[in-house]
C-alpha positions as CSV (number, residue, x, y, z in Angstrom):
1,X,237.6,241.0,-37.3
2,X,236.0,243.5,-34.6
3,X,236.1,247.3,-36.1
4,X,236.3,250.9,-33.9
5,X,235.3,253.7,-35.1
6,X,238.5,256.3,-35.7
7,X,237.0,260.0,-36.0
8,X,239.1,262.5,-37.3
9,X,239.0,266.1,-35.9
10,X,240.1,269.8,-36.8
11,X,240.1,272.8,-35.4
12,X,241.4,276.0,-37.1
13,X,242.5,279.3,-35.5
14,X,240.3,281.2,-36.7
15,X,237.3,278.7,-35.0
16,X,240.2,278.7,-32.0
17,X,240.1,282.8,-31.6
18,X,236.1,282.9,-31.8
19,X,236.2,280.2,-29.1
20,X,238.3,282.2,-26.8
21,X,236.0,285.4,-27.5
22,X,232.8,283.3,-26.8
23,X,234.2,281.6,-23.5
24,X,234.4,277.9,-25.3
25,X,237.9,277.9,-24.6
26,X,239.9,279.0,-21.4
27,X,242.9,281.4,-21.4
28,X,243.9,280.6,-17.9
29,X,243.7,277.6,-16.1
30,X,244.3,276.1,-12.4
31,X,247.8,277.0,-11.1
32,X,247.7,273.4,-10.1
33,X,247.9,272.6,-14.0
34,X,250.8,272.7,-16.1
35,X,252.0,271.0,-19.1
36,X,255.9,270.4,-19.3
37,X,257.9,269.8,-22.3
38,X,260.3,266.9,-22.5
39,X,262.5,266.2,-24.9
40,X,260.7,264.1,-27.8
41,X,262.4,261.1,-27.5
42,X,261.3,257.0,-27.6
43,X,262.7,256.4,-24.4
44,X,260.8,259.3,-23.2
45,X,257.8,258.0,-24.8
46,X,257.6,254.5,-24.4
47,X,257.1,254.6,-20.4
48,X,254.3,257.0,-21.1
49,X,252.5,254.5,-23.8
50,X,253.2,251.9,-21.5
51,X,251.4,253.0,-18.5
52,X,248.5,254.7,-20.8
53,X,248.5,250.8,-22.2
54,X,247.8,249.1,-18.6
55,X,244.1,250.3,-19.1
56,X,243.8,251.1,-22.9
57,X,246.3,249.0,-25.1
58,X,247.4,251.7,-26.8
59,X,250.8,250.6,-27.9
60,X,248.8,247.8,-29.8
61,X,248.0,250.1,-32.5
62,X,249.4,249.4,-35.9
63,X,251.0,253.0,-35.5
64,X,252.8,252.5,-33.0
65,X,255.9,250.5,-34.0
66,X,259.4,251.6,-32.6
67,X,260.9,252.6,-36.0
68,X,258.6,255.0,-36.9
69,X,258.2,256.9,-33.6
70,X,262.0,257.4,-33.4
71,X,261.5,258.9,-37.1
72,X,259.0,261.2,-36.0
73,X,260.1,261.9,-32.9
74,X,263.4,263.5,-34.2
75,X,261.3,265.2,-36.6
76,X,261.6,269.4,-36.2
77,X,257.9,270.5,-34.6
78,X,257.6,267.4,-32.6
79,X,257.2,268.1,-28.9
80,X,256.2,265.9,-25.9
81,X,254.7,267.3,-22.9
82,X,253.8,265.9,-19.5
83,X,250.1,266.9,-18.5
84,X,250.6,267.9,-14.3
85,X,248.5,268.3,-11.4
86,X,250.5,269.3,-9.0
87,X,247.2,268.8,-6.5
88,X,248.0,265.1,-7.2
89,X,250.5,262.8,-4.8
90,X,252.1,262.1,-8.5
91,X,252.0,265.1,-10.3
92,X,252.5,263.5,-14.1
93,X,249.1,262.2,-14.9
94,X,248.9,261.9,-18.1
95,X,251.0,263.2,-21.6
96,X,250.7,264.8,-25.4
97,X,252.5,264.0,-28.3
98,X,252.2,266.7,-31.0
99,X,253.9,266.8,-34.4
100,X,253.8,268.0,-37.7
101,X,251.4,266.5,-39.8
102,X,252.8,263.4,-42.1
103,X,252.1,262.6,-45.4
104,X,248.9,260.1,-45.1
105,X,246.9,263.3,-43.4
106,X,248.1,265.8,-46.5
107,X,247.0,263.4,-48.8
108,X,243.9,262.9,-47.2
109,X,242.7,266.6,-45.8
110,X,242.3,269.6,-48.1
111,X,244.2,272.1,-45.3
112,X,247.2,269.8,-44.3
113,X,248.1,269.6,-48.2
114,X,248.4,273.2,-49.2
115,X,251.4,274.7,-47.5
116,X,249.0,275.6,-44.4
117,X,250.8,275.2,-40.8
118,X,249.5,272.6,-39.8
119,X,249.8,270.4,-36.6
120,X,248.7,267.1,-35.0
121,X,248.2,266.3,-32.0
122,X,249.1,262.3,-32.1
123,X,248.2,261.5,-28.3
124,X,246.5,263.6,-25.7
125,X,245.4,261.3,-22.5
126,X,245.1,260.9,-19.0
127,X,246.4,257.9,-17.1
128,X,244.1,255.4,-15.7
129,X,242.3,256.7,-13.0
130,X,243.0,260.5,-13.6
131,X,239.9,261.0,-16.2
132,X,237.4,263.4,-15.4
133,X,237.1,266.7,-13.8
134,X,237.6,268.5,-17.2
135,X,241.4,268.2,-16.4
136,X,241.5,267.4,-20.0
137,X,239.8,270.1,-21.6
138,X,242.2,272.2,-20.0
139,X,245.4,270.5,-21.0
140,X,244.0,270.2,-24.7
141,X,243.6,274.6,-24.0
142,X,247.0,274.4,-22.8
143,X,248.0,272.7,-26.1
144,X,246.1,275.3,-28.0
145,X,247.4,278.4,-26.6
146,X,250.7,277.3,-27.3
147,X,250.8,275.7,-30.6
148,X,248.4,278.3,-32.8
149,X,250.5,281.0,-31.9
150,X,252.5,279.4,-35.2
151,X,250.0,276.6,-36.3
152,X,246.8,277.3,-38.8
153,X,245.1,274.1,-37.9
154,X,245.2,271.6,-34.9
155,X,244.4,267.6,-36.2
156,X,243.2,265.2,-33.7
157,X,242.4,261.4,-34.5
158,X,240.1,259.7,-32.1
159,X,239.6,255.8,-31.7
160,X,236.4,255.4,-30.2
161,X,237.0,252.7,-27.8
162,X,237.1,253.0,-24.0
163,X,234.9,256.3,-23.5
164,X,231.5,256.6,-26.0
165,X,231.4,260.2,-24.8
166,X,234.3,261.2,-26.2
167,X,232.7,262.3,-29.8
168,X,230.7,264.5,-27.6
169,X,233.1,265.6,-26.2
170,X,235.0,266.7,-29.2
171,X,232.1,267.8,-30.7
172,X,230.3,270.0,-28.4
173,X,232.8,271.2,-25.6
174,X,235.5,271.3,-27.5
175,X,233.9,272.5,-30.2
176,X,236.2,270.9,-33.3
177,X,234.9,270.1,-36.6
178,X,234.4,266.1,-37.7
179,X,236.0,265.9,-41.2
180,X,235.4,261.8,-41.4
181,X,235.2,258.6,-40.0
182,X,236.4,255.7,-40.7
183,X,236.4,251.4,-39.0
184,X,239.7,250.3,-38.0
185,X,241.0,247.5,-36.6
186,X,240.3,247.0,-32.4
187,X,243.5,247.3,-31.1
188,X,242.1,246.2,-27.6
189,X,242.7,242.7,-26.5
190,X,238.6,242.5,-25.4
191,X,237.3,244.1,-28.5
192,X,233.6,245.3,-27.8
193,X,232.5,245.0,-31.8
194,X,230.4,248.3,-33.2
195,X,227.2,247.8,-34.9
């Protein structure tokens, strides 16, 4: 069996607000960006996974099975947003799924299991061909400003598959914190294997 890497990532307010004062992380953003809420639904969902799936096989991770996405999904704190560029001939060019965090993180992470507000952000991508030009740094900001204005803590899980330079990524621009790694499963049909 072929393993990924799957990193987990936090960042805390407190890391968040001495971003902001030390220019990490943007308050303001390109008109032309925009992230839209959309009612957290599967059917709502689905397309999106579909088409992030056409490049990256994402709905062939264990996690995503139908049952438990509706369950989440109607879930209070769940939200689903459509990341926009409204320079783009299709404006929608990628999505977020954020949530409150479930019981597998509390039991695992010291801050999701002591009545801190805590969120995760379950998907944040870019649809084939749309990657780059820190479009995604901002929409990840976007997230931010408007989810620590009532969260303590952001988690973010990362499968290390189709972009190596996404730990650095994580790491160094947007400045989270790596709690742990662990191998998983490739959910890719052309697993690349990790040494």
């Amino acid at each position: 069996m072929t393993l990924v890497l799957k990193n987990h990532w936090e960042l805390t307010r407190p890391r968040y607000e001495k971003g902001l004062e030390k220019g990490v992380y943007n308050s303001a953003w390109p008109d032309a960006l925009s992230i839209a809420p959309i009612e957290p639904t599967f059917e709502n969902l689905d397309p999106l996974m579909t088409r992030m799936s056409e490049k990256w096989n994402w709905k062939d991770q264990d996690r995503y099975n139908e049952d438990d996405l509706r369950a989440k999904l109607a879930q209070p704190g769940t939200a689903l947003y459509l990341l926009q560029d409204a320079r783009e001939i299709n404006p929608v060019i990628g999505y977020a799924l954020v949530s409150t965090v479930q019981q597998p993180l509390k039991r695992r992470f010291w801050s999701a299991a002591n009545d801190i507000s805590v969120l995760e952000v379950d998907n944040l991508g870019l649809f084939p061909g749309n990657e780059g030009g820190g479009r995604g740094k901002a929409f990840f900001e976007m997230i931010f400003a408007r989810h620590f204005a009532s969260n303590d803590v952001v988690y973010w899980s990362q499968h290390e598959t189709h972009a190596p330079t996404l730990t650095r990524f994580y790491r160094d621009t947007m400045n989270m914190k790596l709690l742990d790694t662990d191998y998983v499963p490739d959910f890719r049909k052309q697993a690349v294997c990790v040494a």
